[in-house]
N, C-alpha and C positions, 0 to 999 in steps of 0.2 A: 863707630863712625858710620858705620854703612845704616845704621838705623834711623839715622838723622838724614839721611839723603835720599831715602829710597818715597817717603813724604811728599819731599821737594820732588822727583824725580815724577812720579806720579800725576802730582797737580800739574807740571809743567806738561805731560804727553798728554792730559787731559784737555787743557787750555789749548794747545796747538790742534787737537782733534778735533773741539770744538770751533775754532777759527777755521780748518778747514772744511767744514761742513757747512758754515757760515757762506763762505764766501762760493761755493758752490751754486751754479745759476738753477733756477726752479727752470722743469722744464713743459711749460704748461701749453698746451694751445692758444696759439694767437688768432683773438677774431678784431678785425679792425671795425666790423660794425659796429663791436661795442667793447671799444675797448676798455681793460681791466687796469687803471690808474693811470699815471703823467706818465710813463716810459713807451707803455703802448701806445699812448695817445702821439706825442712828438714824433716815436719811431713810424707811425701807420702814417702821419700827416708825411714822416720823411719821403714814406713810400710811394707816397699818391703820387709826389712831385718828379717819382723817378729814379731808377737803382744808382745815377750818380748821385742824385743827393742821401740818398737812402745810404750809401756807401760814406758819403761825408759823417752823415749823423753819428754813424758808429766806427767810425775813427775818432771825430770828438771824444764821442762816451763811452768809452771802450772798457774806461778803467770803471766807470759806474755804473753799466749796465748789462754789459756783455752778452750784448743780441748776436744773433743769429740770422745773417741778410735771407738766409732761404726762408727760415718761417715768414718773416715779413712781406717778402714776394711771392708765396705762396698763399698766405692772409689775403693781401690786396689781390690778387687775382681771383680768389674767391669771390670778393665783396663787390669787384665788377661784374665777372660773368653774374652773380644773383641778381645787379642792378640790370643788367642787358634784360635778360628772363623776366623781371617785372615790368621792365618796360615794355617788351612785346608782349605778353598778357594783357599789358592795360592798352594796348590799340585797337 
């Protein structure tokens, strides 16, 4: 009996190993100048408009995409102060 379970038992801790690794967030650098697909694009545009919206955005997407508000306001604050610096360069 135990030969017939230990199979099943297996494939089931593998499948859940694998779901959990699945659903683990990548944790990459976020650059809003160019952003890296549709998740950073909405979340950087959330950002632009502001950490209540930015806050809104991921309460919506919480279950889909599970950001992180710091990387995002540390993203767009980069991608300002580089725009401030090119625009005093170019005066």
């Amino acid at each position: 009996m135990n030969e017939t379970r230990l199979p099943h038992v297996f494939a089931c801790t593998l499948v859940a190993g694998i779901a959990v690794i699945a659903a683990m967030p990548a944790t990459a650098a976020v650059d809003c100048a160019a952003p890296a697909g549709v998740e950073q694009r909405r979340a950087c545009k959330a950002a632009m408009e502001g950490a209540q919206s930015l806050r809104r955005f991921r309460d919506r997407t919480r279950v889909i995409y599970a950001i992180h508000l710091q990387d995002y306001a540390n993203a767009v604050a980069t991608a300002q102060r580089d725009a401030a610096r090119v625009a005093v360069r170019s005066k």
